[in-house]
Each structure stands twice: as structure tokens, then as C-alpha cells.
C-alpha positions in Angstrom: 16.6 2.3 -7.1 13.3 3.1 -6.0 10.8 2.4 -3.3 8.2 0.2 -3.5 4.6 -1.5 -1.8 3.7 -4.7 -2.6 0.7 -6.4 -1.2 -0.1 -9.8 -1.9 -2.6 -12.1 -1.1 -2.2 -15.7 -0.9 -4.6 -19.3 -0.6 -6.4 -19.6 2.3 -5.7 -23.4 2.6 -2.1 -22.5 2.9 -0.9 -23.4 6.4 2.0 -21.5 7.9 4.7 -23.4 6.2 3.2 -23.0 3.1 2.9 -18.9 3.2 6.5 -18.5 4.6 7.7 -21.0 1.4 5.9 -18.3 -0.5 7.1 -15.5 0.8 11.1 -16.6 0.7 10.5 -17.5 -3.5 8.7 -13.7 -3.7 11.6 -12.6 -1.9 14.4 -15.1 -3.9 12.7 -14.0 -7.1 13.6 -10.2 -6.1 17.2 -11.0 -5.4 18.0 -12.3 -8.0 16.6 -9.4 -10.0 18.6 -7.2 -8.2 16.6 -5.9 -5.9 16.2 -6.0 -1.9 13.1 -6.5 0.6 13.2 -3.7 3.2 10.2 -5.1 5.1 7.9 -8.2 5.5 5.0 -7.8 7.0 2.7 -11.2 7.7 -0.7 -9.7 8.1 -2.5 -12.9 8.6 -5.8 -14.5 7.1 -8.3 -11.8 6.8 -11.9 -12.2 5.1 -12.0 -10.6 1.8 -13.8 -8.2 0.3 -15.4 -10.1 -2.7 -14.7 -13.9 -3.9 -11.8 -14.1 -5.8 -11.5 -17.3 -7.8 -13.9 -19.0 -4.9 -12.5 -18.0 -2.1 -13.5 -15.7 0.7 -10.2 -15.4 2.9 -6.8 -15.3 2.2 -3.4 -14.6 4.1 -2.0 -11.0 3.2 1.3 -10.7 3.1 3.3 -6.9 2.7 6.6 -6.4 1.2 8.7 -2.6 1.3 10.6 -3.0 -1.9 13.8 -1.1 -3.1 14.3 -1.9 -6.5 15.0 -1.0 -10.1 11.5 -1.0 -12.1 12.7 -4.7 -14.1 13.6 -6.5 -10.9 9.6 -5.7 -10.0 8.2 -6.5 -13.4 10.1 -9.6 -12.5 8.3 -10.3 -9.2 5.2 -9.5 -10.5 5.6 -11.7 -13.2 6.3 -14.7 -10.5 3.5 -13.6 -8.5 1.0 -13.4 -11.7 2.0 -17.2 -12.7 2.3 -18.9 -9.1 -0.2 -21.1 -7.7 -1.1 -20.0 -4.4 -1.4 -16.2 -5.1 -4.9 -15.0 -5.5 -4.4 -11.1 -6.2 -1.0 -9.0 -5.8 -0.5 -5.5 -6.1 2.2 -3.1 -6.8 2.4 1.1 -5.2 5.3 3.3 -6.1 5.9 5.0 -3.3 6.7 9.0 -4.0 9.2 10.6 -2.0 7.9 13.5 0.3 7.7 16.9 -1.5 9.0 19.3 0.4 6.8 22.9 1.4 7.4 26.2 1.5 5.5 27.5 5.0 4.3 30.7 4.5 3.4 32.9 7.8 -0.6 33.0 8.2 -1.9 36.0 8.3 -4.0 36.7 10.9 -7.5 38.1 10.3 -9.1 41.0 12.7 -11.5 39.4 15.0 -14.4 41.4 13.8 -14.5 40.0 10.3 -14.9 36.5 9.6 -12.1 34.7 8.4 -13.9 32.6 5.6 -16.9 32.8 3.4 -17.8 29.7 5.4 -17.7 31.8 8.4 -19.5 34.5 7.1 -22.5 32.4 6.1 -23.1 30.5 9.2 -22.6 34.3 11.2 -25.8 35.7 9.2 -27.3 32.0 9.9 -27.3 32.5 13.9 -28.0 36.5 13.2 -31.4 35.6 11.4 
């Protein structure tokens, strides 16, 4: 399974009942795809950044999804086709590469370190 942002944003003439009735069928929908909500995050009615179908605020709701890929074609579908959703949208999340750190090297005080460096020394010289 893999991870999974969703962001949705819902009616602003929804009143608290109304987003948490949303929320549970998002949630419901993912279940019984087979997939799981790690997170829910309520973040409230916020102003928005253009009109979207004539409104200028909605209530943004966050969801940290693990799922396979159909179970979130499956949500989206819901979200696309239900009523109170304005906009949704959906962020695989990438697992962290892993680095090799390499030692600096350490550059002799005389000489500048970058071409950067170098530039803004004959700058304050001139």
C-alpha cells in the first residue's frame, strides 16, 4: 500500500454536522475500497484563493491516506460526484531517499571558497 495526501475542500454553508457527515462517507468510501485513513485533519473555513463555482470560502479538510492506488481512484471518484465538495486533491507522498554524506572538505582560509565569494572579495577590494 502506499501513502497518500488528500486535501479537500468542502461548501461553505455546511455547518459542523454537515462537514463531519462528509468526512465519515470520504472516509466509508475508502474502507470499503480497502484502504485506511491515518489522519484527519479539520482545518476549518478558510477564504479561498479564487471563486470556485461562486463561492469565496470553504471548510478544508486533510486526510493521510494508506492505500492501494484503486481504493483512491475510488475516493476521488466519490469526491468528484458529491455535492458539497468544491475542489479535492490528491499527493503521493514519496518515501525519503536516503544520502550518502560525504566529509566536506575544508578550503584554506586564504582562498575563497566559492566563485560567489571570490566576486564579492574583488567587489569590497575595488
Amino acid at each position: 500500500m502506499r501513502s497518500y495526501e488528500v486535501i479537500f475542500i468542502l461548501d461553505p454553508a455546511l455547518a459542523d454536522d454537515g462537514v463531519e457527515a462528509a468526512v465519515v462517507a470520504a472516509k466509508g468510501v475508502l474502507a470499503k475500497a480497502g484502504g485506511e485513513v491515518a489522519e484527519v485533519q479539520k482545518w476549518g473555513k478558510k477564504r479561498l484563493a479564487y471563486d470556485i463555482k461562486k463561492r469565496r470560502e470553504g471548510h478544508y479538510v486533510y486526510f493521510k491516506v494508506q492505500a492501494p492506488g484503486k481504493a483512491v481512484a475510488e475516493l476521488e471518484r466519490h469526491l468528484k460526484i458529491a455535492e458539497p465538495v468544491l475542489k479535492y486533491l490528491t499527493v503521493l507522498m514519496e518515501k525519503p531517499r536516503r544520502k550518502a554524506v560525504k566529509a566536506a572538505a575544508v578550503a584554506p582560509a586564504s582562498a575563497p571558497a566559492s566563485e560567489a565569494e571570490a566576486v564579492e572579495a574583488t567587489l569590497q577590494e575595488a
